[in-house]
C-alpha positions as CSV (number, residue, x, y, z in Angstrom):
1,X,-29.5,-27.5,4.2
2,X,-26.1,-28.5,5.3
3,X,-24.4,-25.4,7.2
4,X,-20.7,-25.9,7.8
5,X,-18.6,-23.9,10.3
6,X,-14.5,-23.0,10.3
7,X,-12.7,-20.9,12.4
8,X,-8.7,-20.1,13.3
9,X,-7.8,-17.1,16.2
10,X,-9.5,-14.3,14.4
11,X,-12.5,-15.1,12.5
12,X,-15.4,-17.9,12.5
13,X,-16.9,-18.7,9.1
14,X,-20.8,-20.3,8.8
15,X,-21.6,-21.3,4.9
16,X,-24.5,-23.4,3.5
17,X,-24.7,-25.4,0.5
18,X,-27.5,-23.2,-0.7
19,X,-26.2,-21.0,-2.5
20,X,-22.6,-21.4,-1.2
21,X,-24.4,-18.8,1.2
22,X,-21.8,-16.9,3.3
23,X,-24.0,-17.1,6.5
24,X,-22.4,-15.7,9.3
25,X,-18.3,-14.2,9.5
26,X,-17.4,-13.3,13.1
27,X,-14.9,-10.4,13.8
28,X,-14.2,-9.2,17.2
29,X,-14.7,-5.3,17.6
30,X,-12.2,-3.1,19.3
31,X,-14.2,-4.2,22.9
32,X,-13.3,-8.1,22.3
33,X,-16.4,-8.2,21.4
34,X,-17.8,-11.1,18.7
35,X,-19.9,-9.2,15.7
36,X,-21.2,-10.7,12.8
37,X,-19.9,-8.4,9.9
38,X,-22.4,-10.0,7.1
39,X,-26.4,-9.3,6.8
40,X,-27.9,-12.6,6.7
41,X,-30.5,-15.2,8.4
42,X,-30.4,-16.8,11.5
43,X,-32.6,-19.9,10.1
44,X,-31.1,-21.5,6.8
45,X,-35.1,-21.7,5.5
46,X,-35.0,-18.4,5.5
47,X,-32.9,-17.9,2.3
48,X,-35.4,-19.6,0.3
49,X,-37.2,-16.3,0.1
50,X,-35.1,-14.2,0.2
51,X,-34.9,-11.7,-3.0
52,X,-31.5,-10.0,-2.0
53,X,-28.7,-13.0,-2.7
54,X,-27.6,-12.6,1.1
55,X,-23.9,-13.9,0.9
56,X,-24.4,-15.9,-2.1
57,X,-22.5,-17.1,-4.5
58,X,-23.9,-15.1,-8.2
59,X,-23.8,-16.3,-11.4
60,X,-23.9,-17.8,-14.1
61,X,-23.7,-13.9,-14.9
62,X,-23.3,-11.8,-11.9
63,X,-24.6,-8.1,-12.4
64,X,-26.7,-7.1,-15.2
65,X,-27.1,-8.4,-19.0
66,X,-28.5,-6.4,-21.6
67,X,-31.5,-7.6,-24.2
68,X,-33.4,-11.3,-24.0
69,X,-30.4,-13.4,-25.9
70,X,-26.5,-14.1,-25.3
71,X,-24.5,-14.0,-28.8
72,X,-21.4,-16.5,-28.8
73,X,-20.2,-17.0,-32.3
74,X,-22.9,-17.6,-34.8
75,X,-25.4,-19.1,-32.5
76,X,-28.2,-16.9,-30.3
77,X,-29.4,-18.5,-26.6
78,X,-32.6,-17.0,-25.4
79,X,-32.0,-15.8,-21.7
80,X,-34.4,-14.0,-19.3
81,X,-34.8,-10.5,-18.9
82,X,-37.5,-7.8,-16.8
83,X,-37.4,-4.5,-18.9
84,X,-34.4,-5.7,-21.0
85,X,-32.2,-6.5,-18.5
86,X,-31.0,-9.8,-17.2
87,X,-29.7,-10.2,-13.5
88,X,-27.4,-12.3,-11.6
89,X,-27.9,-15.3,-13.6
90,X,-31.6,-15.4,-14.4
91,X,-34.6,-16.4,-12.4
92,X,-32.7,-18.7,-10.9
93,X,-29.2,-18.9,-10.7
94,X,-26.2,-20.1,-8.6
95,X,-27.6,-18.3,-5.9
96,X,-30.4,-20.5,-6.0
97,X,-29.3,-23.2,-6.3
98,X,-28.0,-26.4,-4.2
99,X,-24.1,-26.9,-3.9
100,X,-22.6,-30.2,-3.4
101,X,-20.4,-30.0,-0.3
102,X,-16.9,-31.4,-1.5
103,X,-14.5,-30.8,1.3
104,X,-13.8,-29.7,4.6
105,X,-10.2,-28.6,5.7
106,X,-9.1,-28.3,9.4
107,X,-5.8,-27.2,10.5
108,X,-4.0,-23.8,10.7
109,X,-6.3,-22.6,7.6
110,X,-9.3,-24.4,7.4
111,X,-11.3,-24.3,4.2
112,X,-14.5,-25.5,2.7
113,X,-15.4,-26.2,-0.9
114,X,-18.6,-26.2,-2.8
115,X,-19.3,-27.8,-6.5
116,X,-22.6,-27.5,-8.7
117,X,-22.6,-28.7,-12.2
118,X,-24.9,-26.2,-14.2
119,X,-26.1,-28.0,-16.6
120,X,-26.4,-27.3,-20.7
121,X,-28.8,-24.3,-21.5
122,X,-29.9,-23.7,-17.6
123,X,-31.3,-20.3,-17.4
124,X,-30.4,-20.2,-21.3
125,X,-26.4,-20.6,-20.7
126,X,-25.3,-23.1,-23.3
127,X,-22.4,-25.9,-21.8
128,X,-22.6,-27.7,-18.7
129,X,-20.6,-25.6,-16.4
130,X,-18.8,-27.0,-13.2
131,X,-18.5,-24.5,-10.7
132,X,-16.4,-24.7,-7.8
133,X,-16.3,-22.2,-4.5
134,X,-13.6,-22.0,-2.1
135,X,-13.7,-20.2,1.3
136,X,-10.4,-20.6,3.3
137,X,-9.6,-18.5,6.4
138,X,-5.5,-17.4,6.2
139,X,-4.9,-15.4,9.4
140,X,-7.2,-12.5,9.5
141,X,-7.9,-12.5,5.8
142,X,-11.3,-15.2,4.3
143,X,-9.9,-15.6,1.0
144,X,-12.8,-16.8,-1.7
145,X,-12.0,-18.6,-4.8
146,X,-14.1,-18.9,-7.7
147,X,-13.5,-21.7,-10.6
148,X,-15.4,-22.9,-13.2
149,X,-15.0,-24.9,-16.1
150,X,-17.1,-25.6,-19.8
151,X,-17.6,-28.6,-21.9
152,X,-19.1,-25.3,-24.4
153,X,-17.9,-21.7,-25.0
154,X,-20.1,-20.3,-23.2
155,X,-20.0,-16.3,-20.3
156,X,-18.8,-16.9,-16.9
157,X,-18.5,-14.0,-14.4
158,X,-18.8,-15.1,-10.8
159,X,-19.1,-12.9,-7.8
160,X,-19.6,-13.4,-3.9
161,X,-22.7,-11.4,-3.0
162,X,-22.2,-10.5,0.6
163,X,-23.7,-7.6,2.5
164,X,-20.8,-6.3,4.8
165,X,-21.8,-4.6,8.4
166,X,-19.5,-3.3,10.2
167,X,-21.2,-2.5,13.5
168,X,-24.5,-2.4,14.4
169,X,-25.7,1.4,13.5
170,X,-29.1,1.8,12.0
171,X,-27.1,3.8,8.9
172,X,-23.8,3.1,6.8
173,X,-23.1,7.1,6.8
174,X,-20.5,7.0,9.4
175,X,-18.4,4.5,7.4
176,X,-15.1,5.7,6.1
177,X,-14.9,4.3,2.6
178,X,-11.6,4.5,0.4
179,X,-11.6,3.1,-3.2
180,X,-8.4,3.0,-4.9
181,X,-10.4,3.3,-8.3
182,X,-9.3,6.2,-11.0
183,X,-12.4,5.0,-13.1
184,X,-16.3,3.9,-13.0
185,X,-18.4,2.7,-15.8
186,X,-20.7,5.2,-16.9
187,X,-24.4,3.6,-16.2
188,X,-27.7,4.5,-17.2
189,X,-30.9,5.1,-15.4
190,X,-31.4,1.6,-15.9
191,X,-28.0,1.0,-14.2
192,X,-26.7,-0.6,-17.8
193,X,-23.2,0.6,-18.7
194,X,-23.0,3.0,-21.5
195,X,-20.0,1.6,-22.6
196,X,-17.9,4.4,-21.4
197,X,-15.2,4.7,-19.0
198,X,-15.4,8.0,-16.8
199,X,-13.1,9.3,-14.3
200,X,-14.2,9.5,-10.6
201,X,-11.6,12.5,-9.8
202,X,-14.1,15.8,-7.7
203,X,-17.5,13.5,-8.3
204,X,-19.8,12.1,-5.8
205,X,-18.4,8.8,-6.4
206,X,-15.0,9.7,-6.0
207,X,-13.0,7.8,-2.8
208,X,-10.0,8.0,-4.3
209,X,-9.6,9.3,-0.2
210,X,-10.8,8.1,2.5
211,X,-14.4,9.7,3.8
212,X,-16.9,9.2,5.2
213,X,-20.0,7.6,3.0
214,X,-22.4,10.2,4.0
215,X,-25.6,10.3,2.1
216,X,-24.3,8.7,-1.2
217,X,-26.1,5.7,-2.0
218,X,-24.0,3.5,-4.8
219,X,-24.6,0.9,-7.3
220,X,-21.8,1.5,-9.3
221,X,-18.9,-0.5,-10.7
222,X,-15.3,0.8,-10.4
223,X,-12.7,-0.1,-12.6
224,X,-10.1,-2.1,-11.1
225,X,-6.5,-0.4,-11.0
226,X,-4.2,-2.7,-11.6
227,X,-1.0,-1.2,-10.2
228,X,-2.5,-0.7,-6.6
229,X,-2.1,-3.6,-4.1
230,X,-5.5,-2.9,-2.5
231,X,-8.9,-2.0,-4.0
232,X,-11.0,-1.4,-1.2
233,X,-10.7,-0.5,2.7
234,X,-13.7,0.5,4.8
235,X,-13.8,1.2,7.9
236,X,-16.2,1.6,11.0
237,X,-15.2,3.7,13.7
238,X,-17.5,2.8,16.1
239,X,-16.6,-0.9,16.4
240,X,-13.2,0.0,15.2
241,X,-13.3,-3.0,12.7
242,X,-11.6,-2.4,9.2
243,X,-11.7,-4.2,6.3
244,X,-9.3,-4.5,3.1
245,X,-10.7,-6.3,-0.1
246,X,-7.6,-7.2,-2.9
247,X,-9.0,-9.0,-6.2
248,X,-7.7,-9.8,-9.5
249,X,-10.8,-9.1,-11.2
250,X,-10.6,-5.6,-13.6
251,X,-14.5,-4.8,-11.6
252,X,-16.0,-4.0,-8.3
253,X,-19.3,-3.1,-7.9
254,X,-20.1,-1.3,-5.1
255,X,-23.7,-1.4,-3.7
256,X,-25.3,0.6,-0.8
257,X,-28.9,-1.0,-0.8
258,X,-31.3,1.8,0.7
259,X,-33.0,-0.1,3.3
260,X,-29.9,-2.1,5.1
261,X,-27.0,-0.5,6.5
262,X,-24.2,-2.2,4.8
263,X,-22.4,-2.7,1.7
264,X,-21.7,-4.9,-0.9
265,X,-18.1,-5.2,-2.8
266,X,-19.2,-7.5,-6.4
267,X,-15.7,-8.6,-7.3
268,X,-16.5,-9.5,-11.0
269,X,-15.8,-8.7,-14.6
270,X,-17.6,-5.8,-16.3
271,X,-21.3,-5.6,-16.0
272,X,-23.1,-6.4,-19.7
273,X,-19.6,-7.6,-20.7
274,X,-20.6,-9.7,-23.2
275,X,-22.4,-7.0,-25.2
276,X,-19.2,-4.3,-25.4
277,X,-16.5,-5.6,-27.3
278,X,-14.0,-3.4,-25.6
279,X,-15.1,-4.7,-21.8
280,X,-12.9,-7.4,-20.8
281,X,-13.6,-10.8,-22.3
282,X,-15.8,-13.0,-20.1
283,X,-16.0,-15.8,-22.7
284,X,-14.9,-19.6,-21.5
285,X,-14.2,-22.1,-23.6
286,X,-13.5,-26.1,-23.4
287,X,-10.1,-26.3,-21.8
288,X,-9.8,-22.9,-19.7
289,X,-10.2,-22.6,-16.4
290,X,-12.5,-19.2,-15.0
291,X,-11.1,-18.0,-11.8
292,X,-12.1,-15.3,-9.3
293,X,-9.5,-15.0,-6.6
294,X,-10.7,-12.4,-3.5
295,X,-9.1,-11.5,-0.7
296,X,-11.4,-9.7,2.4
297,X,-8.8,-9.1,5.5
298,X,-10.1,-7.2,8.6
299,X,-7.9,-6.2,11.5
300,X,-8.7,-3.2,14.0
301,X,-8.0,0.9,14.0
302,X,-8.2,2.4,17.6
Protein backbone atom coordinates (compact mmCIF):
# COMPACT_ATOMS: atom_id res chain seq x y z
CA UNK A 1 0.00 0.00 0.00
CA UNK A 2 1.16 3.55 -0.58
CA UNK A 3 0.46 5.68 2.75
CA UNK A 4 0.99 9.34 2.15
CA UNK A 5 1.43 11.99 5.00
CA UNK A 6 0.45 16.04 5.03
CA UNK A 7 0.56 18.30 7.72
CA UNK A 8 0.41 22.39 8.26
CA UNK A 9 0.68 24.00 12.25
CA UNK A 10 -2.39 22.18 13.55
CA UNK A 11 -3.06 18.81 12.18
CA UNK A 12 -0.99 15.88 10.51
CA UNK A 13 -2.95 13.74 7.96
CA UNK A 14 -1.81 9.78 7.11
CA UNK A 15 -4.12 8.31 4.05
CA UNK A 16 -3.62 5.09 2.03
CA UNK A 17 -4.52 4.25 -1.38
CA UNK A 18 -6.69 1.48 -0.02
CA UNK A 19 -9.56 2.53 0.32
CA UNK A 20 -8.60 6.31 0.35
CA UNK A 21 -8.32 5.12 4.07
CA UNK A 22 -8.06 8.08 6.49
CA UNK A 23 -5.32 6.40 8.68
CA UNK A 24 -4.21 8.56 11.26
CA UNK A 25 -5.42 12.67 11.86
CA UNK A 26 -3.28 14.27 14.66
CA UNK A 27 -4.80 17.00 16.95
CA UNK A 28 -3.12 18.30 19.92
CA UNK A 29 -5.16 18.06 23.22
CA UNK A 30 -5.51 20.96 25.61
CA UNK A 31 -1.88 19.46 27.25
CA UNK A 32 0.04 20.05 23.83
CA UNK A 33 -0.24 16.82 23.59
CA UNK A 34 -0.38 14.87 19.92
CA UNK A 35 -3.73 12.44 19.86
CA UNK A 36 -4.84 10.62 17.07
CA UNK A 37 -8.69 11.51 16.83
CA UNK A 38 -9.55 8.54 14.27
CA UNK A 39 -9.88 4.53 15.18
CA UNK A 40 -7.69 2.85 12.76
CA UNK A 41 -4.51 0.43 12.27
CA UNK A 42 -1.13 0.97 12.87
CA UNK A 43 -0.02 -1.57 10.04
CA UNK A 44 -1.61 -0.79 6.48
CA UNK A 45 -2.14 -4.97 6.10
CA UNK A 46 -4.29 -4.68 8.65
CA UNK A 47 -7.25 -3.11 6.76
CA UNK A 48 -7.48 -5.91 4.56
CA UNK A 49 -9.57 -7.59 7.26
CA UNK A 50 -11.03 -5.35 8.58
CA UNK A 51 -15.08 -5.55 8.52
CA UNK A 52 -15.68 -1.92 9.93
CA UNK A 53 -14.59 0.57 6.77
CA UNK A 54 -11.95 2.24 9.27
CA UNK A 55 -11.63 5.80 7.61
CA UNK A 56 -12.64 4.75 4.31
CA UNK A 57 -13.88 6.12 1.60
CA UNK A 58 -17.84 4.21 1.02
CA UNK A 59 -19.60 3.70 -1.90
CA UNK A 60 -20.71 3.08 -4.73
CA UNK A 61 -23.76 3.42 -2.22
CA UNK A 62 -22.89 4.42 1.18
CA UNK A 63 -25.45 3.27 3.86
CA UNK A 64 -28.08 0.85 3.25
CA UNK A 65 -30.12 -0.23 -0.05
CA UNK A 66 -33.25 -2.03 0.02
CA UNK A 67 -34.19 -5.46 -2.00
CA UNK A 68 -31.57 -7.48 -4.50
CA UNK A 69 -31.95 -4.92 -7.76
CA UNK A 70 -31.40 -1.06 -8.46
CA UNK A 71 -34.26 0.33 -10.90
CA UNK A 72 -32.98 3.21 -13.29
CA UNK A 73 -35.45 3.85 -16.00
CA UNK A 74 -36.70 0.71 -17.61
CA UNK A 75 -33.75 -1.45 -16.98
CA UNK A 76 -33.24 -3.71 -13.52
CA UNK A 77 -29.33 -4.42 -12.27
CA UNK A 78 -29.05 -7.22 -9.80
CA UNK A 79 -27.04 -6.01 -6.72
CA UNK A 80 -26.10 -7.88 -3.49
CA UNK A 81 -28.02 -7.95 -0.51
CA UNK A 82 -27.90 -10.17 3.31
CA UNK A 83 -31.67 -10.18 4.50
CA UNK A 84 -32.78 -7.67 1.85
CA UNK A 85 -30.51 -5.12 2.46
CA UNK A 86 -27.49 -3.96 0.54
CA UNK A 87 -24.57 -2.07 2.32
CA UNK A 88 -21.97 0.36 1.55
CA UNK A 89 -21.56 -0.60 -1.93
CA UNK A 90 -21.71 -4.38 -1.90
CA UNK A 91 -19.25 -7.07 -1.02
CA UNK A 92 -16.90 -5.13 -2.13
CA UNK A 93 -16.87 -1.61 -2.68
CA UNK A 94 -14.80 1.62 -2.72
CA UNK A 95 -13.72 0.78 0.56
CA UNK A 96 -12.14 -2.11 -0.82
CA UNK A 97 -10.77 -1.23 -3.23
CA UNK A 98 -7.19 0.17 -4.57
CA UNK A 99 -7.02 4.05 -5.38
CA UNK A 100 -4.71 5.48 -7.80
CA UNK A 101 -2.67 8.09 -6.02
CA UNK A 102 -2.98 11.31 -8.34
CA UNK A 103 -1.49 14.10 -6.54
CA UNK A 104 0.30 15.41 -3.79
CA UNK A 105 0.16 19.19 -2.70
CA UNK A 106 2.64 20.93 -0.35
CA UNK A 107 2.56 24.42 0.63
CA UNK A 108 0.35 26.41 3.10
CA UNK A 109 -2.57 23.73 2.53
CA UNK A 110 -1.33 20.60 1.44
CA UNK A 111 -3.69 18.10 -0.24
CA UNK A 112 -3.79 14.70 -1.59
CA UNK A 113 -5.98 13.13 -4.28
CA UNK A 114 -7.12 9.75 -4.95
CA UNK A 115 -8.88 8.31 -8.35
CA UNK A 116 -10.43 4.73 -9.05
CA UNK A 117 -12.37 4.09 -12.15
CA UNK A 118 -15.33 1.65 -11.13
CA UNK A 119 -15.90 -0.07 -13.84
CA UNK A 120 -19.42 -0.97 -15.75
CA UNK A 121 -21.73 -3.24 -13.59
CA UNK A 122 -19.06 -3.71 -10.61
CA UNK A 123 -20.92 -4.85 -7.58
CA UNK A 124 -24.10 -4.59 -10.09
CA UNK A 125 -23.70 -0.56 -10.62
CA UNK A 126 -24.22 -0.04 -14.30
CA UNK A 127 -21.54 2.83 -15.94
CA UNK A 128 -18.01 3.11 -15.41
CA UNK A 129 -17.80 5.58 -12.67
CA UNK A 130 -14.56 7.72 -12.00
CA UNK A 131 -14.28 8.59 -8.61
CA UNK A 132 -12.11 11.17 -7.21
CA UNK A 133 -11.26 11.96 -3.27
CA UNK A 134 -9.74 14.96 -2.08
CA UNK A 135 -8.25 15.55 1.45
CA UNK A 136 -6.83 19.05 1.93
CA UNK A 137 -5.85 20.51 5.34
CA UNK A 138 -7.09 24.55 5.49
CA UNK A 139 -5.90 25.83 8.95
CA UNK A 140 -7.53 23.77 11.54
CA UNK A 141 -10.25 22.44 9.28
CA UNK A 142 -9.38 18.71 6.89
CA UNK A 143 -11.78 19.46 4.26
CA UNK A 144 -12.82 16.15 2.04
CA UNK A 145 -14.07 16.36 -1.36
CA UNK A 146 -15.99 13.79 -3.07
CA UNK A 147 -16.43 13.68 -7.09
CA UNK A 148 -17.49 11.34 -9.41
CA UNK A 149 -18.51 11.17 -12.77
CA UNK A 150 -20.67 8.45 -15.24
CA UNK A 151 -20.28 7.41 -18.83
CA UNK A 152 -24.21 5.78 -17.59
CA UNK A 153 -27.04 7.00 -15.38
CA UNK A 154 -26.45 5.24 -12.88
CA UNK A 155 -26.77 5.99 -8.02
CA UNK A 156 -23.86 7.71 -6.56
CA UNK A 157 -23.82 8.57 -2.84
CA UNK A 158 -20.29 8.82 -1.39
CA UNK A 159 -19.40 9.19 2.30
CA UNK A 160 -16.03 9.24 4.37
CA UNK A 161 -16.34 6.48 6.86
CA UNK A 162 -14.25 7.65 9.76
CA UNK A 163 -14.51 6.64 13.44
CA UNK A 164 -13.77 9.92 15.39
CA UNK A 165 -12.03 9.61 19.09
CA UNK A 166 -11.66 12.27 20.87
CA UNK A 167 -9.58 11.23 23.82
CA UNK A 168 -8.64 8.10 24.89
CA UNK A 169 -11.54 6.93 27.46
CA UNK A 170 -12.69 3.40 27.33
CA UNK A 171 -16.54 4.97 26.67
CA UNK A 172 -17.96 7.83 24.34
CA UNK A 173 -20.60 8.74 27.35
CA UNK A 174 -18.79 11.73 28.40
CA UNK A 175 -18.92 13.32 24.94
CA UNK A 176 -20.96 16.47 24.60
CA UNK A 177 -22.77 16.04 21.30
CA UNK A 178 -24.86 18.95 19.65
CA UNK A 179 -26.77 18.22 16.31
CA UNK A 180 -28.24 21.10 14.72
CA UNK A 181 -30.88 18.57 13.10
CA UNK A 182 -34.87 19.37 13.47
CA UNK A 183 -35.49 15.92 11.69
CA UNK A 184 -34.31 12.00 11.52
CA UNK A 185 -35.47 9.42 9.16
CA UNK A 186 -37.75 7.14 10.76
CA UNK A 187 -35.85 3.55 10.52
CA UNK A 188 -36.94 0.15 11.06
CA UNK A 189 -35.63 -2.62 13.07
CA UNK A 190 -33.75 -3.44 10.22
CA UNK A 191 -32.32 0.19 10.29
CA UNK A 192 -34.19 0.78 6.59
CA UNK A 193 -35.97 4.15 6.50
CA UNK A 194 -39.72 4.01 6.52
CA UNK A 195 -39.91 6.69 4.29
CA UNK A 196 -40.97 9.09 6.89
CA UNK A 197 -39.54 12.19 8.19
CA UNK A 198 -39.90 12.51 12.16
CA UNK A 199 -39.09 15.29 14.35
CA UNK A 200 -36.24 14.78 16.96
CA UNK A 201 -37.80 17.68 19.42
CA UNK A 202 -38.05 15.75 23.58
CA UNK A 203 -36.75 12.20 21.97
CA UNK A 204 -33.70 10.30 22.83
CA UNK A 205 -32.22 11.37 19.69
CA UNK A 206 -32.75 14.84 20.09
CA UNK A 207 -29.31 17.16 20.41
CA UNK A 208 -30.86 19.91 19.12
CA UNK A 209 -28.61 21.07 22.58
CA UNK A 210 -25.62 20.26 23.61
CA UNK A 211 -25.39 16.97 26.12
CA UNK A 212 -23.67 14.72 26.97
CA UNK A 213 -24.07 11.18 24.82
CA UNK A 214 -24.76 9.14 27.80
CA UNK A 215 -26.03 5.71 27.18
CA UNK A 216 -27.62 6.33 23.76
CA UNK A 217 -26.21 4.24 21.18
CA UNK A 218 -27.07 5.79 17.45
CA UNK A 219 -27.35 4.60 13.95
CA UNK A 220 -29.48 7.10 12.78
CA UNK A 221 -29.59 9.57 9.96
CA UNK A 222 -30.45 13.25 10.54
CA UNK A 223 -31.81 15.47 8.17
CA UNK A 224 -29.60 18.16 7.17
CA UNK A 225 -30.88 21.77 7.98
CA UNK A 226 -30.12 23.81 5.48
CA UNK A 227 -30.31 27.25 7.05
CA UNK A 228 -27.69 26.42 9.88
CA UNK A 229 -23.99 27.08 9.19
CA UNK A 230 -22.95 23.97 11.23
CA UNK A 231 -24.30 20.45 11.44
CA UNK A 232 -22.41 18.83 13.97
CA UNK A 233 -20.05 19.88 17.05
CA UNK A 234 -18.79 17.28 19.58
CA UNK A 235 -16.81 17.81 22.08
CA UNK A 236 -14.44 15.89 24.66
CA UNK A 237 -13.87 17.46 27.76
CA UNK A 238 -11.20 15.52 28.93
CA UNK A 239 -8.75 16.26 26.17
CA UNK A 240 -10.55 19.44 25.58
CA UNK A 241 -10.60 18.82 21.75
CA UNK A 242 -13.73 19.88 19.75
CA UNK A 243 -14.79 19.23 16.66
CA UNK A 244 -17.30 21.08 14.04
CA UNK A 245 -18.46 19.07 10.87
CA UNK A 246 -20.30 21.61 7.96
CA UNK A 247 -21.60 19.54 4.74
CA UNK A 248 -23.66 20.30 1.87
CA UNK A 249 -25.14 16.97 1.85
CA UNK A 250 -29.25 16.97 3.04
CA UNK A 251 -27.90 13.56 5.39
CA UNK A 252 -25.66 12.60 8.31
CA UNK A 253 -25.67 9.53 9.72
CA UNK A 254 -24.65 9.32 13.03
CA UNK A 255 -23.22 5.93 14.32
CA UNK A 256 -22.06 4.96 17.87
CA UNK A 257 -20.70 1.34 17.19
CA UNK A 258 -21.15 -0.67 20.61
CA UNK A 259 -17.75 -1.97 21.05
CA UNK A 260 -15.48 1.24 20.17
CA UNK A 261 -15.64 4.46 21.83
CA UNK A 262 -16.13 6.83 19.04
CA UNK A 263 -18.34 8.06 16.53
CA UNK A 264 -18.97 8.16 13.08
CA UNK A 265 -20.54 11.44 11.08
CA UNK A 266 -21.74 9.60 7.29
CA UNK A 267 -22.07 12.81 5.32
CA UNK A 268 -24.25 11.38 2.44
CA UNK A 269 -27.55 11.51 0.74
CA UNK A 270 -30.60 9.62 2.22
CA UNK A 271 -30.11 6.04 3.12
CA UNK A 272 -32.23 3.66 0.42
CA UNK A 273 -32.58 6.87 -1.62
CA UNK A 274 -33.12 5.31 -4.69
CA UNK A 275 -36.20 3.38 -3.53
CA UNK A 276 -38.35 6.67 -2.06
CA UNK A 277 -39.24 8.97 -4.67
CA UNK A 278 -39.58 11.82 -2.31
CA UNK A 279 -35.73 11.32 -0.77
CA UNK A 280 -33.42 13.40 -2.59
CA UNK A 281 -32.36 12.34 -6.02
CA UNK A 282 -29.06 10.43 -5.96
CA UNK A 283 -29.21 9.62 -9.75
CA UNK A 284 -26.01 10.69 -12.02
CA UNK A 285 -26.11 10.84 -15.38
CA UNK A 286 -23.44 11.32 -18.50
CA UNK A 287 -22.37 15.00 -18.12
CA UNK A 288 -23.01 15.81 -14.27
CA UNK A 289 -20.59 15.97 -11.84
CA UNK A 290 -21.52 14.16 -8.04
CA UNK A 291 -19.90 16.12 -5.39
CA UNK A 292 -19.61 15.71 -1.57
CA UNK A 293 -17.97 18.67 -0.02
CA UNK A 294 -17.22 18.14 4.08
CA UNK A 295 -15.71 20.26 6.27
CA UNK A 296 -14.34 18.65 9.92
CA UNK A 297 -12.60 21.70 11.89
CA UNK A 298 -11.22 21.04 15.48
CA UNK A 299 -9.93 23.76 17.73
CA UNK A 300 -9.83 23.50 21.70
CA UNK A 301 -12.47 24.48 24.78
CA UNK A 302 -10.65 24.98 28.18
Amino acid sequence: MKQVTIKNDVLELTTLDYGAIVQKLVVRDKQGKPLNCVVGFEDPEDYREDERFLGACVGRFAGRISGTHLQIGDKSYPISSEKGIHLHGGKKGLGRRTFKLKEVGKGKEPFVTYEYLSPHLEEGYPGNLKVKVTYQLIGNSLKITHKATTDQPTFVNLTNHSYFRLDHEPSPDHLRLQLFSKQRLKTGSDLLPTGELVPVRDTEYDFQKARPLGKTRLDTPYVVDPASKTQVIAWSPVSGIRMQVKTDQPAIVVYTPQDLPSICFETQNFPDAPNHKKFPSCLLDPGETYKNESIFSFDLVP
